[in-house]
PDB file of the backbone (N, CA, C, O) and the ligand in Angstrom, with CONECT records:
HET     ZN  A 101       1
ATOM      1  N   UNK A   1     124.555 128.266  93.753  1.00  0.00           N
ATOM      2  CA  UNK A   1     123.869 127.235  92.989  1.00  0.00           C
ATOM      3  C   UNK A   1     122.419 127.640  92.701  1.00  0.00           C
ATOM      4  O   UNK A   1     121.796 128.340  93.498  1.00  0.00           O
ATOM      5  N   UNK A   2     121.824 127.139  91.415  1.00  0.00           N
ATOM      6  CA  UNK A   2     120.755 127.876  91.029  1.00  0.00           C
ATOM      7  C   UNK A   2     120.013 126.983  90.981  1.00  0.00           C
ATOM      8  O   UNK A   2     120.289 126.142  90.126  1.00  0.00           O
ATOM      9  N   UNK A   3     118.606 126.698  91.941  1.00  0.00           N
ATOM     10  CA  UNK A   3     117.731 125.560  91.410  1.00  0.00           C
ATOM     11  C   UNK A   3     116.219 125.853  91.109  1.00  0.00           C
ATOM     12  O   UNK A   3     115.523 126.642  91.749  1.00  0.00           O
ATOM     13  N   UNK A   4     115.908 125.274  90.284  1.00  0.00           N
ATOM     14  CA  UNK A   4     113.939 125.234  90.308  1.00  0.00           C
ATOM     15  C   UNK A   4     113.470 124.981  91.183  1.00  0.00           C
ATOM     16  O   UNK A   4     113.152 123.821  91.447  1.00  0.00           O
ATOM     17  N   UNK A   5     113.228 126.110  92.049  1.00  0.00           N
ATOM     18  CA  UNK A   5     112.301 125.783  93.237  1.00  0.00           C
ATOM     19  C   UNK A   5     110.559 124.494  93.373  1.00  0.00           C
ATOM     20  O   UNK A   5     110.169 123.665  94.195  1.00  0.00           O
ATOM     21  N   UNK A   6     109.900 125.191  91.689  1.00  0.00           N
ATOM     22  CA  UNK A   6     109.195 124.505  91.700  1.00  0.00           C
ATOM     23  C   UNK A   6     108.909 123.363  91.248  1.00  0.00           C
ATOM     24  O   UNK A   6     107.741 123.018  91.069  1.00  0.00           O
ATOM     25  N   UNK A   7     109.996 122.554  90.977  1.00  0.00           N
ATOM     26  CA  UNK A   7     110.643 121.084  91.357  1.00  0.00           C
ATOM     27  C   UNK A   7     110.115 120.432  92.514  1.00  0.00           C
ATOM     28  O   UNK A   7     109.532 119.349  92.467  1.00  0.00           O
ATOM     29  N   UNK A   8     110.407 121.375  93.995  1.00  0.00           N
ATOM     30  CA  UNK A   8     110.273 120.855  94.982  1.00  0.00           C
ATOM     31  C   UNK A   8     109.349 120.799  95.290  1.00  0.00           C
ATOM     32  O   UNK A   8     109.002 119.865  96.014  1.00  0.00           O
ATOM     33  N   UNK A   9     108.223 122.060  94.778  1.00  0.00           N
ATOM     34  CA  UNK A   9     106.919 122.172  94.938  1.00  0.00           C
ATOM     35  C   UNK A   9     106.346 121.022  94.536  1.00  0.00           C
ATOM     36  O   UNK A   9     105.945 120.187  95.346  1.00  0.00           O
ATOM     37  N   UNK A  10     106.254 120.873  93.198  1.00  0.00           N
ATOM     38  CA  UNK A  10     106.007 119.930  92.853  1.00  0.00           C
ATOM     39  C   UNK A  10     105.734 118.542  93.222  1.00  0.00           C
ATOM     40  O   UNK A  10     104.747 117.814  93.119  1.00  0.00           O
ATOM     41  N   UNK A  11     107.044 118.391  93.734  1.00  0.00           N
ATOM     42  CA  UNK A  11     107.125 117.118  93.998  1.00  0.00           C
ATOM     43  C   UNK A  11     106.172 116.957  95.838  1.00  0.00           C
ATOM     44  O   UNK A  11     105.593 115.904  96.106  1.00  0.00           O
ATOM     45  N   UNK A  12     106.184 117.685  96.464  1.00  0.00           N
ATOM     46  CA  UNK A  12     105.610 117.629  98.064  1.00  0.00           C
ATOM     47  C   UNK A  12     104.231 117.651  97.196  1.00  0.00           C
ATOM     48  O   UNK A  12     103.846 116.556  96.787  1.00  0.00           O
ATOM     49  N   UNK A  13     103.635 118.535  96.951  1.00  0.00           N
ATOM     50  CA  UNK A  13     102.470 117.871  96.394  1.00  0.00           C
ATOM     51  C   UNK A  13     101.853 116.487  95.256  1.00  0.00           C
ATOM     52  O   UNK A  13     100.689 116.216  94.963  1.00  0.00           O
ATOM     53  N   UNK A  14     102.802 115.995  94.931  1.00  0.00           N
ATOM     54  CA  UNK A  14     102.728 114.873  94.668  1.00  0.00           C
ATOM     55  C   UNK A  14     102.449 113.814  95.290  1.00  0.00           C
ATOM     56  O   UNK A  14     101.516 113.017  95.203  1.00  0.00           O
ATOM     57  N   UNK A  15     103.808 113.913  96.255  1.00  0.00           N
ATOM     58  CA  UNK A  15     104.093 113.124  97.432  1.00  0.00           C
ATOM     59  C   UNK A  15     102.461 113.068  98.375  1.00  0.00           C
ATOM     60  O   UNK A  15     101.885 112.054  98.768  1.00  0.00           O
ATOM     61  N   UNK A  16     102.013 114.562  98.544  1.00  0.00           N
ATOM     62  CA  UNK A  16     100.809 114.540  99.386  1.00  0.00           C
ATOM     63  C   UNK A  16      99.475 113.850  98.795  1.00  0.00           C
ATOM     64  O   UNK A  16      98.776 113.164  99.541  1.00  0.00           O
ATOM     65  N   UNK A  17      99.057 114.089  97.132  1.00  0.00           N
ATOM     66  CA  UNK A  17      98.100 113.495  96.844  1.00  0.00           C
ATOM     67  C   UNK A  17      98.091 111.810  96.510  1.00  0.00           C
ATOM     68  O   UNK A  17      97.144 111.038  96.660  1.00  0.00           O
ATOM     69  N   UNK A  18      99.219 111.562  96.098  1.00  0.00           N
ATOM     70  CA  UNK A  18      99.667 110.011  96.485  1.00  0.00           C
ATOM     71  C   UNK A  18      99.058 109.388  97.358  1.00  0.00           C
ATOM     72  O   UNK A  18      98.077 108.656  97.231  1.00  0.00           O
ATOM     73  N   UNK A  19      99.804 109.754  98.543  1.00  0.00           N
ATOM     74  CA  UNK A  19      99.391 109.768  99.725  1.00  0.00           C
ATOM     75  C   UNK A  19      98.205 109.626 100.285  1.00  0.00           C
ATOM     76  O   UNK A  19      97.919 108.608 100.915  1.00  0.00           O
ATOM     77  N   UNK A  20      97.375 110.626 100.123  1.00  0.00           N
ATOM     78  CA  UNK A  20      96.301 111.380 100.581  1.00  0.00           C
ATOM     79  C   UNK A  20      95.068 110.811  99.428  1.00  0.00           C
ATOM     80  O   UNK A  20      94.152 110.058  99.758  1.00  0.00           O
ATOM     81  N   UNK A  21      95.281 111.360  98.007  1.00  0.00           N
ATOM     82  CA  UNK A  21      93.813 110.548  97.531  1.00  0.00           C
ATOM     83  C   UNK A  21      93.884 109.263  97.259  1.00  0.00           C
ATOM     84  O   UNK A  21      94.884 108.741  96.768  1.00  0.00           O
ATOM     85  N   UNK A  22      92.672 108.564  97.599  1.00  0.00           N
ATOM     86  CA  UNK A  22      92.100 106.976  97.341  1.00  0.00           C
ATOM     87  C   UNK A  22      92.058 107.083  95.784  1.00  0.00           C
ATOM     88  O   UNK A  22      92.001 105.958  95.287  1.00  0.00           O
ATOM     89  N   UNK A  23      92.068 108.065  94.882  1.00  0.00           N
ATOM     90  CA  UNK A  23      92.013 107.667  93.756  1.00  0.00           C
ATOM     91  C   UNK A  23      93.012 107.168  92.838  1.00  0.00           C
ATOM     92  O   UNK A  23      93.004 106.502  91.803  1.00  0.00           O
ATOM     93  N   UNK A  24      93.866 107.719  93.569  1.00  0.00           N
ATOM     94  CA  UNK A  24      95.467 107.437  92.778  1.00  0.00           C
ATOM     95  C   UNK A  24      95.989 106.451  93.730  1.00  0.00           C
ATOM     96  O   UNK A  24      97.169 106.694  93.984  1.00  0.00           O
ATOM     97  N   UNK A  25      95.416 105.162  94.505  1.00  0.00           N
ATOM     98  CA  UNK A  25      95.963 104.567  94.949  1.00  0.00           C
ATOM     99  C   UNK A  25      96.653 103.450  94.553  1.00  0.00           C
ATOM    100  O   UNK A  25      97.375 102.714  95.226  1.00  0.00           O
ATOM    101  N   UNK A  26      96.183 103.364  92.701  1.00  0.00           N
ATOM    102  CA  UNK A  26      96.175 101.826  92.307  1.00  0.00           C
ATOM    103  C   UNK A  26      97.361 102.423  91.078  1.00  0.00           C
ATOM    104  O   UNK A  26      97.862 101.563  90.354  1.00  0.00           O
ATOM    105  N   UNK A  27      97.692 103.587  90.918  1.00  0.00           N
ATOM    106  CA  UNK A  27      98.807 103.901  89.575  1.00  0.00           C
ATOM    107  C   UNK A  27     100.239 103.656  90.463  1.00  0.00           C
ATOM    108  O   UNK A  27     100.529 103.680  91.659  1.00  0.00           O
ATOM    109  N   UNK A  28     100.949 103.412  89.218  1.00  0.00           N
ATOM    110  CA  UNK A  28     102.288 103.159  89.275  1.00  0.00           C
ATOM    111  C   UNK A  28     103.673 104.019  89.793  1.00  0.00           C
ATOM    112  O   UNK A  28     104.438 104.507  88.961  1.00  0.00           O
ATOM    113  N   UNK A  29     103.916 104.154  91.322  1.00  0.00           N
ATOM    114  CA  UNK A  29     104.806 104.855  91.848  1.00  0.00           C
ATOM    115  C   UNK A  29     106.350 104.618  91.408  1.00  0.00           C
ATOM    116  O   UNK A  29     107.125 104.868  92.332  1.00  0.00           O
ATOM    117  N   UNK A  30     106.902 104.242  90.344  1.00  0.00           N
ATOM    118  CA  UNK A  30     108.040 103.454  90.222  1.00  0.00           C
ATOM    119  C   UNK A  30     109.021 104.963  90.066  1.00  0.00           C
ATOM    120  O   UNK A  30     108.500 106.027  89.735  1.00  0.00           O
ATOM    121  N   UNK A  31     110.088 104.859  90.285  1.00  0.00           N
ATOM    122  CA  UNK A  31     110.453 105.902  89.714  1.00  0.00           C
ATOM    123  C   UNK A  31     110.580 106.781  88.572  1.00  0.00           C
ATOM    124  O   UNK A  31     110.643 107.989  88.340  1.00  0.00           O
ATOM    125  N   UNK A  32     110.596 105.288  87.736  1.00  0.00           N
ATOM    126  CA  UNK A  32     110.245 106.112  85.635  1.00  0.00           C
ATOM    127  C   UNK A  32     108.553 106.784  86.040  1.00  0.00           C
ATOM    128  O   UNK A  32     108.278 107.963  85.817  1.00  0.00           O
ATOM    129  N   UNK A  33     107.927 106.166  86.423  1.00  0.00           N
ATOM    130  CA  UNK A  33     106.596 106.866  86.252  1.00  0.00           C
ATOM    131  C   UNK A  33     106.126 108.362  87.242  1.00  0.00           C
ATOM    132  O   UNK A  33     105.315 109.280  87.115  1.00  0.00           O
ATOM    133  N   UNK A  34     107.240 107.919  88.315  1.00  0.00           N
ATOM    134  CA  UNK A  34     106.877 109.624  89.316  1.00  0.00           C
ATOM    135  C   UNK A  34     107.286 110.917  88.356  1.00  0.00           C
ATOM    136  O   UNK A  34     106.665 111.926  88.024  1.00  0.00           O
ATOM    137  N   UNK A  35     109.042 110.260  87.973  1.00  0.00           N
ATOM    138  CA  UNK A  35     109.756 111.502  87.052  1.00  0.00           C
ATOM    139  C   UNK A  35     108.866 111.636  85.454  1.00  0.00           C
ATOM    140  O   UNK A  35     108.883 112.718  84.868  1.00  0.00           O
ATOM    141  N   UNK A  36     108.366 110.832  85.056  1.00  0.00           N
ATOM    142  CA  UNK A  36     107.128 111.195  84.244  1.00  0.00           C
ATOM    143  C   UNK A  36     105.853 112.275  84.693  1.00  0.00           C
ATOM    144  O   UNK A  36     105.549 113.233  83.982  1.00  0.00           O
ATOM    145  N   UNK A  37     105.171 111.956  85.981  1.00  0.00           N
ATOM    146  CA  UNK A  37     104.381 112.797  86.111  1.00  0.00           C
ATOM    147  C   UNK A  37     105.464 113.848  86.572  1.00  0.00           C
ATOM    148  O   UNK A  37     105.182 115.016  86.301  1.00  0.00           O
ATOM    149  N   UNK A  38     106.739 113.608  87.271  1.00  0.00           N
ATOM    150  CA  UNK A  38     107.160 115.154  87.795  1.00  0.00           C
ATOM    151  C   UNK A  38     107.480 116.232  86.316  1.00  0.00           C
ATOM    152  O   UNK A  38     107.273 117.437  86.169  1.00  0.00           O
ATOM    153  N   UNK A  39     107.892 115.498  85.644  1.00  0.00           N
ATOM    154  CA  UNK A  39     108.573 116.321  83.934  1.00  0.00           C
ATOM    155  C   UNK A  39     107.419 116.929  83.235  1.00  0.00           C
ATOM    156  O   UNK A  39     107.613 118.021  82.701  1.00  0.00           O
ATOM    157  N   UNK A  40     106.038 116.289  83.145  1.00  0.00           N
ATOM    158  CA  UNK A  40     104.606 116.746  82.535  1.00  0.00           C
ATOM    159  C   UNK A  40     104.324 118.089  83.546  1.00  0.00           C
ATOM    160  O   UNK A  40     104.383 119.215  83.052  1.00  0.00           O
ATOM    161  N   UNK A  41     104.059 117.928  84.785  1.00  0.00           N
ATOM    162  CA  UNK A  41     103.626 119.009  85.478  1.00  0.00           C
ATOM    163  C   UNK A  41     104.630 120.169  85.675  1.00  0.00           C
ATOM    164  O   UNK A  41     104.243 121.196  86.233  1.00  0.00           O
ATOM    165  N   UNK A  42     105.733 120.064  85.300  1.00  0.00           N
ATOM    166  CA  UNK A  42     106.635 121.279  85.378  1.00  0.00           C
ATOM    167  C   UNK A  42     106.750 121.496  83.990  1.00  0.00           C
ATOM    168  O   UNK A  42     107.340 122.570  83.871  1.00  0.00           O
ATOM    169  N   UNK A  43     106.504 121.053  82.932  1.00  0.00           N
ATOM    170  CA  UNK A  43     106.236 121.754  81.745  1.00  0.00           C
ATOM    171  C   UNK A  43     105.669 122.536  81.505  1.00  0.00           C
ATOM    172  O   UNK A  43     105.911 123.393  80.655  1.00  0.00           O
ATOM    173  N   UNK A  44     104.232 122.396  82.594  1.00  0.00           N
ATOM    174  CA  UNK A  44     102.999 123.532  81.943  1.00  0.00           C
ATOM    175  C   UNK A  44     103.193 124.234  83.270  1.00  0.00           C
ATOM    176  O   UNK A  44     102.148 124.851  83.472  1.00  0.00           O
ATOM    177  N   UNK A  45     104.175 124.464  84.435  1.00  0.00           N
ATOM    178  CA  UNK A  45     104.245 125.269  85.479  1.00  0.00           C
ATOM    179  C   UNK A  45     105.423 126.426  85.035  1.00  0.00           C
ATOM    180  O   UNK A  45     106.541 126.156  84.595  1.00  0.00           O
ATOM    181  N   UNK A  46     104.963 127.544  85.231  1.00  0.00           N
ATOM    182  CA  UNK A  46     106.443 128.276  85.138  1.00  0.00           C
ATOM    183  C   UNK A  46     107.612 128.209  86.112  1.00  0.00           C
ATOM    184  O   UNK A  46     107.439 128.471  87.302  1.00  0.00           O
ATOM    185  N   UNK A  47     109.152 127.758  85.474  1.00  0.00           N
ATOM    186  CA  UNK A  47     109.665 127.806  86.258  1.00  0.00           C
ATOM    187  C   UNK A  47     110.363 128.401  87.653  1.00  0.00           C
ATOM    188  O   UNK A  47     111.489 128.180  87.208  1.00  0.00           O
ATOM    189  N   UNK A  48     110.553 128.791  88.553  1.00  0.00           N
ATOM    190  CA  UNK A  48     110.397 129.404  89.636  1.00  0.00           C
ATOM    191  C   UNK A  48     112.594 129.336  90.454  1.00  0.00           C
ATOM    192  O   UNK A  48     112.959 128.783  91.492  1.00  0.00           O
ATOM    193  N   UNK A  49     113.305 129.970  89.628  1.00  0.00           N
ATOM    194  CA  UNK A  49     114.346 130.092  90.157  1.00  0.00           C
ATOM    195  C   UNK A  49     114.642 130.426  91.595  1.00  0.00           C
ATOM    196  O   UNK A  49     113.911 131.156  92.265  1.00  0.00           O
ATOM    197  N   UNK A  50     115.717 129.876  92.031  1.00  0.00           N
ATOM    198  CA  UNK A  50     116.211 130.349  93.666  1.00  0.00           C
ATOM    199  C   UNK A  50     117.630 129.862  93.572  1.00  0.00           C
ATOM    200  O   UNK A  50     117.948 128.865  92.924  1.00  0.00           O
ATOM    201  N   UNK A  51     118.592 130.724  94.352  1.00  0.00           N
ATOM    202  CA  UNK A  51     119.463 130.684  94.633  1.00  0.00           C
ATOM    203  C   UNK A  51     119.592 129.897  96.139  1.00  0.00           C
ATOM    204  O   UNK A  51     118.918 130.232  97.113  1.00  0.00           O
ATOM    205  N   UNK A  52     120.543 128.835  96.147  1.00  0.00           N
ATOM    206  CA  UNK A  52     120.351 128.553  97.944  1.00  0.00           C
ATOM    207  C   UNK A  52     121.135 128.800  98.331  1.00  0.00           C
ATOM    208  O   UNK A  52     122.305 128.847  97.951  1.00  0.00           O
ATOM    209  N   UNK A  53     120.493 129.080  99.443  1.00  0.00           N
ATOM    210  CA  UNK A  53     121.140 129.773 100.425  1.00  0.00           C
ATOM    211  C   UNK A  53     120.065 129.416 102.073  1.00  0.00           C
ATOM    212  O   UNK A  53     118.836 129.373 102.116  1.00  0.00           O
ATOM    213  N   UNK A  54     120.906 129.239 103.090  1.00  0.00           N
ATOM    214  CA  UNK A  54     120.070 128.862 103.903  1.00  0.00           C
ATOM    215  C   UNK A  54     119.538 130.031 104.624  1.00  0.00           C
ATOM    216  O   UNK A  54     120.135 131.069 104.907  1.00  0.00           O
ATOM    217  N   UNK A  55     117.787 129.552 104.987  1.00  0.00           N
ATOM    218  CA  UNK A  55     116.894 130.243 105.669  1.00  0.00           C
ATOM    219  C   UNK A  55     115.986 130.990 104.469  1.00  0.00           C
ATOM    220  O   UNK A  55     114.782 131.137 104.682  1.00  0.00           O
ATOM    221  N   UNK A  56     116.603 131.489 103.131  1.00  0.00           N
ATOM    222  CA  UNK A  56     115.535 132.079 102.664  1.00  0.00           C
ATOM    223  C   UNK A  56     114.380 131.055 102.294  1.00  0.00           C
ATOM    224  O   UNK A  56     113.220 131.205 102.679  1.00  0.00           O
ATOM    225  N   UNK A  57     114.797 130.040 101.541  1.00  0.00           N
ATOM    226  CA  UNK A  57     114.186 129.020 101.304  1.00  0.00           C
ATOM    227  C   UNK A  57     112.551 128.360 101.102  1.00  0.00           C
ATOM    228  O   UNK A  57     111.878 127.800 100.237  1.00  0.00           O
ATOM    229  N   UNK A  58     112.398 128.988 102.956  1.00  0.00           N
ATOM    230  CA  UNK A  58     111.136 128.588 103.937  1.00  0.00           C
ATOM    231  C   UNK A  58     110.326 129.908 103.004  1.00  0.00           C
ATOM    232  O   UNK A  58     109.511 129.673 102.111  1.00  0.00           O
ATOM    233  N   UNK A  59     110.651 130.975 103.331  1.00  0.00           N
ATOM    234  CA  UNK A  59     110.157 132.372 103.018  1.00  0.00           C
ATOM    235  C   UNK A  59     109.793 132.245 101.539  1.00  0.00           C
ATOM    236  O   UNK A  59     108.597 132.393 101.288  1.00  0.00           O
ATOM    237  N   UNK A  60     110.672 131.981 100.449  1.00  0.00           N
ATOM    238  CA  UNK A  60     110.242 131.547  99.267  1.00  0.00           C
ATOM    239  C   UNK A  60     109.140 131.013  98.792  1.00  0.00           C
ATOM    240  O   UNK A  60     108.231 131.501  98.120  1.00  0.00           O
ATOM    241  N   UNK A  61     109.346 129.781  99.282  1.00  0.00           N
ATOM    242  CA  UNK A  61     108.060 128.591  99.425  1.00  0.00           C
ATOM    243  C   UNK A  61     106.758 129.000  99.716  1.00  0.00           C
ATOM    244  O   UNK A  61     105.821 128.847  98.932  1.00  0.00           O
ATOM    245  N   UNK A  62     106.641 129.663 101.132  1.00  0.00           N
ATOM    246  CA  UNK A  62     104.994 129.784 101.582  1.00  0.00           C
ATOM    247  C   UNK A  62     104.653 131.354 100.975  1.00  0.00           C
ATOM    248  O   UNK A  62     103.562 131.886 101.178  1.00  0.00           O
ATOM    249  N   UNK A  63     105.579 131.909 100.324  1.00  0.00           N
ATOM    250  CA  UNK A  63     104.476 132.604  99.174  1.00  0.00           C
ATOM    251  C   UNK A  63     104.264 132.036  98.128  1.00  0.00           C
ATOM    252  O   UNK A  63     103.095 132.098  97.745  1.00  0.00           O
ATOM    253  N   UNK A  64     105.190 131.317  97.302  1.00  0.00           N
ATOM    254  CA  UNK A  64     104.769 130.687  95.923  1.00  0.00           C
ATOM    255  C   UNK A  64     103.894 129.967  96.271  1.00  0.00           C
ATOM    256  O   UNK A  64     102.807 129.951  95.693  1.00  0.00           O
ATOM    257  N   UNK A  65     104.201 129.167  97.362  1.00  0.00           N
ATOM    258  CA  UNK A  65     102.869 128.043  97.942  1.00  0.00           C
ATOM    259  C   UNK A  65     101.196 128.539  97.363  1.00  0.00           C
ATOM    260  O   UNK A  65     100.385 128.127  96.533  1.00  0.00           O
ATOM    261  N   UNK A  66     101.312 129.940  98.610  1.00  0.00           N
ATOM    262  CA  UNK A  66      99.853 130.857  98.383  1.00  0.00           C
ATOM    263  C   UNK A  66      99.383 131.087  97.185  1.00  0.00           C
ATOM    264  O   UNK A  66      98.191 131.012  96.886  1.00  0.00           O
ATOM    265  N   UNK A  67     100.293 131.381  96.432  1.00  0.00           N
ATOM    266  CA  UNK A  67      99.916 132.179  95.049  1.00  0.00           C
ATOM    267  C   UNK A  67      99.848 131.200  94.451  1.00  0.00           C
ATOM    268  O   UNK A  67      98.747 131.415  93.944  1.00  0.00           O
ATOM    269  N   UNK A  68     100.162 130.155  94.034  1.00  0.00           N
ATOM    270  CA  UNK A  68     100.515 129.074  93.140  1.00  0.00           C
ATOM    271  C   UNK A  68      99.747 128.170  93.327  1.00  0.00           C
ATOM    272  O   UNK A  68      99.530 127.401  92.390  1.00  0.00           O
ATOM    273  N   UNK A  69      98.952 127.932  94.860  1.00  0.00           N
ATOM    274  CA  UNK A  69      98.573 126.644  95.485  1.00  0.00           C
ATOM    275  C   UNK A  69      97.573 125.823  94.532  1.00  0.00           C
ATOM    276  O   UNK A  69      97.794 124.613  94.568  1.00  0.00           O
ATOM    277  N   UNK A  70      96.419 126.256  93.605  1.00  0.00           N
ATOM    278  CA  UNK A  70      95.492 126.057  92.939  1.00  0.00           C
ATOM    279  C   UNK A  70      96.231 125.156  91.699  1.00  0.00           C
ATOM    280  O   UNK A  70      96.187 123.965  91.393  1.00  0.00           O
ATOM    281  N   UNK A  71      96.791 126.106  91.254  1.00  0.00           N
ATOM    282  CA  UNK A  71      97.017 125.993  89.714  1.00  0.00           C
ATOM    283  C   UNK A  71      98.302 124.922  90.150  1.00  0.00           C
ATOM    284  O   UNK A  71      98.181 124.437  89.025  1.00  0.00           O
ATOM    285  N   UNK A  72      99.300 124.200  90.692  1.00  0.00           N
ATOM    286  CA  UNK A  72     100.120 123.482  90.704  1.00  0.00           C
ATOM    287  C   UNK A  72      99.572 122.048  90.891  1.00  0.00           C
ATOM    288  O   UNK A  72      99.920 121.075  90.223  1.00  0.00           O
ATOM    289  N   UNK A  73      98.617 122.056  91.946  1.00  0.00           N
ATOM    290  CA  UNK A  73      97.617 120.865  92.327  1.00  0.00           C
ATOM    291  C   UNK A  73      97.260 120.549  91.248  1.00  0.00           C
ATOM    292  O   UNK A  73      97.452 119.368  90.961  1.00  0.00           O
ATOM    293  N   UNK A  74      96.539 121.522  90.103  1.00  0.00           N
ATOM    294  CA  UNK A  74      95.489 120.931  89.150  1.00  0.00           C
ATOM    295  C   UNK A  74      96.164 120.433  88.232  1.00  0.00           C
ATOM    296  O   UNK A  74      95.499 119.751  87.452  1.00  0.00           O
ATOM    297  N   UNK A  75      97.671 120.541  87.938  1.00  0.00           N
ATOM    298  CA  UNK A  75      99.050 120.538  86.847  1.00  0.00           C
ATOM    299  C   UNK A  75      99.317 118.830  87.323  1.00  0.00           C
ATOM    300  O   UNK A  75      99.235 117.875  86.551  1.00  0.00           O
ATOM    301  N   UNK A  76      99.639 118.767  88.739  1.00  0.00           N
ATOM    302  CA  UNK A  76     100.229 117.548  89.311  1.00  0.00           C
ATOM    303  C   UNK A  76      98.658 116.881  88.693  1.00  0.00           C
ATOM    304  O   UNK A  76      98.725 116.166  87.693  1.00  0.00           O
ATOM    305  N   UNK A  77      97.585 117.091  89.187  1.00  0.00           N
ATOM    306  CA  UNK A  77      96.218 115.985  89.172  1.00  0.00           C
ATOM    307  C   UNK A  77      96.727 115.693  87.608  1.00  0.00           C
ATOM    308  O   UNK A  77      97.049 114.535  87.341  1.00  0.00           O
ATOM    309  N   UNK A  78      96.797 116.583  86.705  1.00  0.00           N
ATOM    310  CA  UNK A  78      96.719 116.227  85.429  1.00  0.00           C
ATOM    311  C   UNK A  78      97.980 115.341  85.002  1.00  0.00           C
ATOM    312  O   UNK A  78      97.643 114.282  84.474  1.00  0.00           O
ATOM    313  N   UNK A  79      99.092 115.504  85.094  1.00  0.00           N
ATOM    314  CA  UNK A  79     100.299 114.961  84.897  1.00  0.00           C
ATOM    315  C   UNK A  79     100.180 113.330  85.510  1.00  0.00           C
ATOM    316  O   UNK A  79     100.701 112.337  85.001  1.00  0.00           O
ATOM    317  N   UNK A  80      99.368 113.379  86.706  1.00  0.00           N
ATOM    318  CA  UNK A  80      99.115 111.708  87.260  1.00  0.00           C
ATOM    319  C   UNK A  80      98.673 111.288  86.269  1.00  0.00           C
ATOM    320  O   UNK A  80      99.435 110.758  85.460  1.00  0.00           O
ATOM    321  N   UNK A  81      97.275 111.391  86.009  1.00  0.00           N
ATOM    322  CA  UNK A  81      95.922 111.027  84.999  1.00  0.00           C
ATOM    323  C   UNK A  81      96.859 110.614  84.037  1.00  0.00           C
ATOM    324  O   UNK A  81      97.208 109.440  83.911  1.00  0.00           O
ATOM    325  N   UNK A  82      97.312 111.627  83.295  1.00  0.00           N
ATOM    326  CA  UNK A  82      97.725 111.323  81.976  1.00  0.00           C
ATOM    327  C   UNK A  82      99.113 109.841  81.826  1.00  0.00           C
ATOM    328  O   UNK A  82      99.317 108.942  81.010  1.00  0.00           O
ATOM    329  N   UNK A  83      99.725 110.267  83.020  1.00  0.00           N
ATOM    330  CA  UNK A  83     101.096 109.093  82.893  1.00  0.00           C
ATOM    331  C   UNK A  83     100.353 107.953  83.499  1.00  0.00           C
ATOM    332  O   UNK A  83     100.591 106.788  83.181  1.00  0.00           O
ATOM    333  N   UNK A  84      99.532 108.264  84.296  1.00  0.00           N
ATOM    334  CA  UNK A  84      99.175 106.798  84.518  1.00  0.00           C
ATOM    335  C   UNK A  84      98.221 106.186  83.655  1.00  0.00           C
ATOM    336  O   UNK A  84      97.879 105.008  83.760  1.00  0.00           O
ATOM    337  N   UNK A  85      97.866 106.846  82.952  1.00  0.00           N
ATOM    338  CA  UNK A  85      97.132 106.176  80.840  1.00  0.00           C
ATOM    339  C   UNK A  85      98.201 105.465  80.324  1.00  0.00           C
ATOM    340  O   UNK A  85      98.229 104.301  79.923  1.00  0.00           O
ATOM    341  N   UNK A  86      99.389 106.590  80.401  1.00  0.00           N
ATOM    342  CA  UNK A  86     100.238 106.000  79.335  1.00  0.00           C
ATOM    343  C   UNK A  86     101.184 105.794  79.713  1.00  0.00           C
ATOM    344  O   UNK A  86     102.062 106.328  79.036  1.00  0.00           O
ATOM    345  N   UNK A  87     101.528 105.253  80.513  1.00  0.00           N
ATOM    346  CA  UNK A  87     102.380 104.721  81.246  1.00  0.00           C
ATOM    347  C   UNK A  87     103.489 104.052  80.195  1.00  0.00           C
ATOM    348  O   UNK A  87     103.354 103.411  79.152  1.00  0.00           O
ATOM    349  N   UNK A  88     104.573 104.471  80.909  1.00  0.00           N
ATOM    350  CA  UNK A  88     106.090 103.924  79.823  1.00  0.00           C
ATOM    351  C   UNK A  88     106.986 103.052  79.604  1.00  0.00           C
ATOM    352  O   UNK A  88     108.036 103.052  78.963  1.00  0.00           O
ATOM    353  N   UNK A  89     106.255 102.059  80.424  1.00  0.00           N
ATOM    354  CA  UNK A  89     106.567 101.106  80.703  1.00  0.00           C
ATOM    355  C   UNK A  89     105.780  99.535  80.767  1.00  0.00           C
ATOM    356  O   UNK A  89     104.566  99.619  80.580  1.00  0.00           O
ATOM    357  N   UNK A  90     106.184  98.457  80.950  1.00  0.00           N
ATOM    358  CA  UNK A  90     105.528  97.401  81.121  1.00  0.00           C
ATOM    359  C   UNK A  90     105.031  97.471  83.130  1.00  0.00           C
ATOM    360  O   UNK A  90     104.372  96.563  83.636  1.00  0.00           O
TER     361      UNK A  90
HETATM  362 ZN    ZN A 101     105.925 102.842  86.720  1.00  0.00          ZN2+
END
């Protein structure tokens, strides 16, 4: 099975600045609006294939993590901002 790893990326850092900044405490977690910011920030991320299989997984991750760590954060910050402007909903 073949998945976008950086899907998952994605989304744990989401999950963490949610979380974590006071600024995004007051936008809309619903599910139309997460898979909004998740669909914006993997547009402008390149996608990052993996085959699963267990154990490589971990190993995958904390290099893309390293290499990637900057530029995925600043993709997710932007993808919030923007869906939570325009939010798609009532
Ligand atoms: Zn919403």
């Amino acid at each position: 099975m073949v998945n976008n790893y950086m899907e998952e990326i994605v989304r744990n850092y989401l999950d963490d600045i949610l979380r974590t900044d006071p600024s995004y405490s007051n936008i809309c977690r619903c599910d139309h609006c997460i898979d909004d910011i998740m669909a914006k920030a993997l547009n402008n991320l390149n996608p990052y294939y993996i085959t699963t299989k267990k154990g490589e997984v971990f190993a995958e991750y904390s290099s893309l993590e390293t290499q990637h760590h900057a530029e995925v954060i600043s993709e997710v910050v932007k993808a919030i901002e923007f869906v939570s402007k325009h939010k798609n909903h009532d």
